[in-house]
C-alpha positions as CSV (number, residue, x, y, z in Angstrom):
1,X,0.0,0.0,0.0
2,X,1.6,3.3,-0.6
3,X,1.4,6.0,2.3
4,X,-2.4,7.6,0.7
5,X,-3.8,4.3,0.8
6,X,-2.6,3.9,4.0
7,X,-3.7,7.4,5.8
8,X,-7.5,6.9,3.8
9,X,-7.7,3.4,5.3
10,X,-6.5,4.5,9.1
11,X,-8.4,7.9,9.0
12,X,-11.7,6.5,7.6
13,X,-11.6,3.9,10.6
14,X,-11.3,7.1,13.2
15,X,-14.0,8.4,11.8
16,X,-13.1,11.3,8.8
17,X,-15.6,10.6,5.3
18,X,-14.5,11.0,1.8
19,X,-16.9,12.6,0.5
20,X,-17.9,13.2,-3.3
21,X,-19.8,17.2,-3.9
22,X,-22.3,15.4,-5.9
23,X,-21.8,18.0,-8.8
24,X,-21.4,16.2,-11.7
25,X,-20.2,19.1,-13.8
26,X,-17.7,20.2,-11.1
27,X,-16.6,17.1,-9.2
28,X,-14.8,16.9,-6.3
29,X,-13.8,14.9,-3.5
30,X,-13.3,16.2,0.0
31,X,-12.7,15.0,3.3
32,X,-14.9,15.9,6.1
33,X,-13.1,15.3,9.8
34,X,-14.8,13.7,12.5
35,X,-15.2,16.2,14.9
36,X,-16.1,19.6,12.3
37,X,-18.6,17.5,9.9
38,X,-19.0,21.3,8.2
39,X,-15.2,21.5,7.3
40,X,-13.5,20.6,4.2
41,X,-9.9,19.2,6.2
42,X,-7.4,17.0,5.4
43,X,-6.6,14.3,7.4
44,X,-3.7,13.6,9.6
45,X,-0.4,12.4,7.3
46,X,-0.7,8.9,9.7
47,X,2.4,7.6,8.2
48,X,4.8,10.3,8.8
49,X,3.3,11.8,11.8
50,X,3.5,10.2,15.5
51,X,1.1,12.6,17.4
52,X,-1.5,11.3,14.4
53,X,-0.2,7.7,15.2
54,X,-0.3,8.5,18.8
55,X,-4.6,9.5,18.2
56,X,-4.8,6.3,16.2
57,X,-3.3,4.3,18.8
58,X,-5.8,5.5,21.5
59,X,-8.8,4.0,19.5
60,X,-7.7,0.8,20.0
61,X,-9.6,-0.6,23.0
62,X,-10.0,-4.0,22.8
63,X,-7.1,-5.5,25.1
64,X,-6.4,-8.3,22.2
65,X,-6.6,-5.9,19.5
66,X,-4.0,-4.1,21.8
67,X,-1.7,-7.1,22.5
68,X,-1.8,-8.3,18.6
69,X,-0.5,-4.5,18.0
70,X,2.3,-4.9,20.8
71,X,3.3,-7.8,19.0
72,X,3.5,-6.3,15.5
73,X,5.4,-3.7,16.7
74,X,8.0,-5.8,18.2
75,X,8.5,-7.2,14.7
76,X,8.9,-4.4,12.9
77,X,11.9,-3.3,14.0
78,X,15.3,-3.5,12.3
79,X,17.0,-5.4,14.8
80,X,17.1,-9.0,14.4
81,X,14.3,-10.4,16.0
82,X,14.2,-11.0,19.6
83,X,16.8,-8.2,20.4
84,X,15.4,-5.9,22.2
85,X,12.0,-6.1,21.7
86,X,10.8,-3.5,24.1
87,X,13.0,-0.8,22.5
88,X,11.5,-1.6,19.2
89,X,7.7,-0.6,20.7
90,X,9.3,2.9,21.6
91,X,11.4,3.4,18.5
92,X,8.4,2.6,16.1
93,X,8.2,4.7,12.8
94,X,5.0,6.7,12.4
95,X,5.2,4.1,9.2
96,X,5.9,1.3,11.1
97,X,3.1,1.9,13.7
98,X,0.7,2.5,10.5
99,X,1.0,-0.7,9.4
100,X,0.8,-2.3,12.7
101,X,-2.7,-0.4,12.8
102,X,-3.6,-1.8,9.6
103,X,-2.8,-5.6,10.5
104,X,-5.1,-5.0,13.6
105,X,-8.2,-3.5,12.0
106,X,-8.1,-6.2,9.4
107,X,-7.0,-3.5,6.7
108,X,-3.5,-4.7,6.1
109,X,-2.5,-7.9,3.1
């Protein structure tokens, strides 16, 4: 997936629509945020951005949902595997922490 496909599938899960005008002669597709359903916004840049991540993160509340993405995270690091796992939850990439979210939420191949 490249990082748009990415930041649509993680922000449509916390709640923003992608929204088409519905003018055929002018189209257009916007993005209306969760919490400002008036606004025309753009969504957080998931994959590049911790504090975005960080929001993501918190809207996972199921505590095997929350353990699966633990686990992802410890394998995504570049260390070999089974080095220092912990480190590896605290050193995420935005990226890396993405895709974790993706594998959780069913969203990820």
């Amino acid at each position: 997936m490249t990082n748009e496909e990415i930041n649509k599938a993680i922000a449509e899960y916390c709640g923003w629509k992608y929204e088409f005008n519905g003018n055929d002669e002018d189209p257009e597709w916007y993005w209306i945020a969760p919490n400002n359903p008036d606004g025309n916004e753009t969504p957080p840049d998931y994959c590049n951005d911790l504090n975005a991540m960080h929001e993501a993160e918190n809207t996972i509340k199921d505590p095997i949902q929350q353990s699966f993405y633990a686990e992802y995270l410890g394998d995504c690091g570049s260390f070999e595997k089974g080095e220092y796992p912990t480190f590896r939850f605290v050193n995420s990439t935005a990226k890396e922490r993405a895709i974790a979210f993706l594998k959780i939420i069913g969203k990820w191949d």
